[in-house]
C-alpha positions in Angstrom: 0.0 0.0 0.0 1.3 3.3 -1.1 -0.1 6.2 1.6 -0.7 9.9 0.2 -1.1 13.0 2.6 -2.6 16.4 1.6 -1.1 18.9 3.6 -0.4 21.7 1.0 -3.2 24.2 2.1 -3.1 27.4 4.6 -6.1 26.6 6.7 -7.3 29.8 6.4 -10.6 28.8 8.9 -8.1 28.0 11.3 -4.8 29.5 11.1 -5.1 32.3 13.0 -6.2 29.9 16.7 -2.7 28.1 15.6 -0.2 30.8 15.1 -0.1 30.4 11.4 1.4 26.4 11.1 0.2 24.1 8.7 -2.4 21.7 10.8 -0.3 18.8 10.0 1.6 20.6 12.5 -0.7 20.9 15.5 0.8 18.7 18.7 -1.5 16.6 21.1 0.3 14.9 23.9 4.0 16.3 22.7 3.4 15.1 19.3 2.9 16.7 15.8 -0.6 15.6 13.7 2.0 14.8 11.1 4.5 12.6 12.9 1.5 10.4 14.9 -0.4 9.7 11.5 3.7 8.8 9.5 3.8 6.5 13.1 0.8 4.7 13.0 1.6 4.0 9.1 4.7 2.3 9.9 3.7 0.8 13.0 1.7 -1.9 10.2 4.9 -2.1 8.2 3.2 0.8 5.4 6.5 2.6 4.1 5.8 4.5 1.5 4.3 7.5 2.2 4.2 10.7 -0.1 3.6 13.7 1.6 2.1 17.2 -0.4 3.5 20.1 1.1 3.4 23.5 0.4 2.1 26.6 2.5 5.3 26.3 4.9 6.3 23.0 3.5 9.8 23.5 5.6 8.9 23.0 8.7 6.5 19.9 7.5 9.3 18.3 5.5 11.4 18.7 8.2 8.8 16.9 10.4 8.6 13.8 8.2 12.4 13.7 8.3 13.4 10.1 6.5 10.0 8.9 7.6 8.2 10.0 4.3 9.2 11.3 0.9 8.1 15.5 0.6 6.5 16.6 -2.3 6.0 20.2 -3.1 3.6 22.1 -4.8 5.0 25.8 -5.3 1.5 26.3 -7.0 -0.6 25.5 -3.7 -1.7 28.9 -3.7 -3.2 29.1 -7.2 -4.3 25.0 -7.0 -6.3 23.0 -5.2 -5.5 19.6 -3.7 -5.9 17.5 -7.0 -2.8 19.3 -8.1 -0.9 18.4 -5.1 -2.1 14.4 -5.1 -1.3 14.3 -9.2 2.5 15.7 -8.0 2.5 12.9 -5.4 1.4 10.2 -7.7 3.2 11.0 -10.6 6.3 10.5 -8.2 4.9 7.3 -7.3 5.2 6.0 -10.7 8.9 7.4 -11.2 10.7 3.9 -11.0 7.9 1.8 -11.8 6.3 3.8 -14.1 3.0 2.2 -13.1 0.8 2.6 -9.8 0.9 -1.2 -8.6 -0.6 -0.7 -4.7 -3.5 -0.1 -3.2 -3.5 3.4 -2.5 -4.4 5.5 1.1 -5.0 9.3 0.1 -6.1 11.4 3.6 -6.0 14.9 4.1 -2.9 16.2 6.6 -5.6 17.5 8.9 -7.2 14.0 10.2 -6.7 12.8 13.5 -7.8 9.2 14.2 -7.8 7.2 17.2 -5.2 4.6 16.4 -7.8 1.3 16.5 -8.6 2.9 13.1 -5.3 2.1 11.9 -6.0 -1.7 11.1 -8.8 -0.9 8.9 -7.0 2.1 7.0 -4.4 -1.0 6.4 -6.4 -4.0 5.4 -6.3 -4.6 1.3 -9.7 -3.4 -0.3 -11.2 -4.7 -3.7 -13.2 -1.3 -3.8 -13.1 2.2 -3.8 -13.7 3.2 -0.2 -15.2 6.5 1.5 -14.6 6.1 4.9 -17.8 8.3 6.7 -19.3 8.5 10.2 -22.7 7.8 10.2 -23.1 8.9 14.2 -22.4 12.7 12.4 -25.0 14.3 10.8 -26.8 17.5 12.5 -22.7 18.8 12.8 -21.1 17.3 10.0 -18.9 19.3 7.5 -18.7 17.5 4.4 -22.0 15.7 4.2 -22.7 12.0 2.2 -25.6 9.8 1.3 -25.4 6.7 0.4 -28.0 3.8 -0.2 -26.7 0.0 0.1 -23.2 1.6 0.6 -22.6 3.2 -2.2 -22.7 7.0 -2.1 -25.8 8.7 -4.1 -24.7 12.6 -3.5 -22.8 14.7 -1.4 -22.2 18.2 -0.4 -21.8 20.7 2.2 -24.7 21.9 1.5 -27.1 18.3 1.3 -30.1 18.3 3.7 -29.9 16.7 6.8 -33.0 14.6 5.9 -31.1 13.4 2.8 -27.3 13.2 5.3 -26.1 9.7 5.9 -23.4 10.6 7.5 -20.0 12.9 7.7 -17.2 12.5 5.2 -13.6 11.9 7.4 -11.3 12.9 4.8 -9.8 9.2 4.2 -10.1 7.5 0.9 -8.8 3.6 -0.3 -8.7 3.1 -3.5 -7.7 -0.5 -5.1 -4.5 -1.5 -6.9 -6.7 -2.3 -9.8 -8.4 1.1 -9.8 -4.8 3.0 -9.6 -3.8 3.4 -12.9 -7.3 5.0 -14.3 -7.6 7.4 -10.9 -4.0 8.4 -12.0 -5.3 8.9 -15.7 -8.1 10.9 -14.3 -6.5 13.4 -12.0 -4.0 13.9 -14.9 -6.4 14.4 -17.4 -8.1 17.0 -14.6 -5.0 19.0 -14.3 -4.3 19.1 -18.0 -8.0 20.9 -19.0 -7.0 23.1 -16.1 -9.2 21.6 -13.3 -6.8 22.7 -10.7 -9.4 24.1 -8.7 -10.7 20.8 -7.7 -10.1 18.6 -4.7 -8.8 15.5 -5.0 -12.0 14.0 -4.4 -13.9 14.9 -6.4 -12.2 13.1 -9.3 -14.3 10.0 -7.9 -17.1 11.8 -6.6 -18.1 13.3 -10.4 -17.2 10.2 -11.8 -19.6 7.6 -10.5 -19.4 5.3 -13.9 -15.7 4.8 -13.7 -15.2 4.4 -9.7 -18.4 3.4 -7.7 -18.0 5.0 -4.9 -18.6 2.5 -1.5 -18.8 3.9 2.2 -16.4 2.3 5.0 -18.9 3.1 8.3 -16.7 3.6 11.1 -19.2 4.9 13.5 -18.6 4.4 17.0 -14.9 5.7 16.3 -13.5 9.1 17.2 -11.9 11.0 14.6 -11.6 14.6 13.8 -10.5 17.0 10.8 -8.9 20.2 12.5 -10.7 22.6 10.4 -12.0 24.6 13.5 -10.4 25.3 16.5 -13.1 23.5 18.0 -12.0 20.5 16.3 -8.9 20.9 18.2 -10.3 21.2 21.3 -12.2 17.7 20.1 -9.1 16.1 20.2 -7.7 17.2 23.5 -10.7 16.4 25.0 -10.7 12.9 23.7 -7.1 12.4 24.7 -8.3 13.8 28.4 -11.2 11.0 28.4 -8.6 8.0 27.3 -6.9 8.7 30.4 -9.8 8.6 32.7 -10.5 5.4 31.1 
């Protein structure tokens, strides 16, 4: 498995409640975002890990030390994340000259409580969405899906018609690689750039069905709110009780 992580972007929702850092770079128990997710990839034997960097990608690469391979994207003011993840992969392919792995793509802003780490490593046959269906009323990035498989999606979906909460974690197959590569590439090159990574599979429902991993039950958050932060602490506060 090959594991991709967005962290490019400024966090303009947030960067002021965190002094102006990337979010990859928020610490929780003496420990960087960044470094805990690179850790829990390598504690199930995952090595190769491509990280996007961009708004102060210096103090991310030097982070990720020898732990991950930095990718930049000087354009990650003028792009979006699709440009950043068609960097990574094309660098993926350099030796090879073919995606041949299951691929991992998250965004750098995920936290996950590490029990999630066996699932985010198990070999899927299937494009996967992994989604929260205990968040609805409060969720960000909103999905619904029917025998999981995702029918729309949206910030903006009705809660009536909300299954449940995006995480910002996709799997995508080893068979399905080489044509998500061929997208994304063919997205940059019309000048798509604006997009997110996503929604290369989201808009393209008859060449990747879209399935939803449920992982209710499981804490996660995406730090796109200082609240979210807050989350976090808050759930590191209550493993200790426990």
């Amino acid at each position: 498995m090959k594991v991709f992580i967005m962290a490019a972007g400024i966090g303009s929702r947030i960067s002021e409640d965190i002094k102006g850092i990337p979010k990859s770079m928020v610490s929780f128990k003496g420990e960087t975002l960044m470094s805990r997710n690179i850790r829990l990839f390598r504690s199930i034997r995952i090595e190769s890990i491509y990280v996007a960097v961009g708004y102060k990608g210096h103090l991310v690469e030097e982070e990720i030390g020898q732990h991950a391979r930095a990718i930049y994207n000087e354009n990650f003011n003028n792009t979006n994340s699709i440009k950043s993840l068609e960097l990574c992969l094309l660098d993926a392919t350099k030796h090879s000259g073919v995606l041949d792995d299951d691929l991992l793509i998250l965004n750098g802003d995920v936290f996950f409580e590490e029990s999630l780490i066996e699932i985010l490593g198990q070999v899927t046959k299937e494009v996967e969405f992994i989604a929260d269906s205990g968040r609805i009323a409060e969720a960000d990035y909103r999905l619904q899906w029917r025998n999981g498989v995702v029918i729309q999606h949206g910030k903006n979906l009705p809660i009536a018609e909300t299954s449940g909460e995006y995480v910002g974690i996709v799997k995508i197959p080893k068979a399905q690689a080489r044509k998500f590569l061929e997208v994304v590439s063919q997205y940059c090159a019309d000048g798509r750039t604006d997009k997110w990574w996503e929604e290369v599979l989201l808009e393209n429902p008859n060449i990747f069905e879209n399935n939803i991993r449920d992982i209710n039950g499981l804490f996660w958050a995406e730090l796109d709110y200082v609240a979210d932060v807050k989350r976090v602490q808050q759930y590191f506060k209550t493993i200790e009780v426990n």
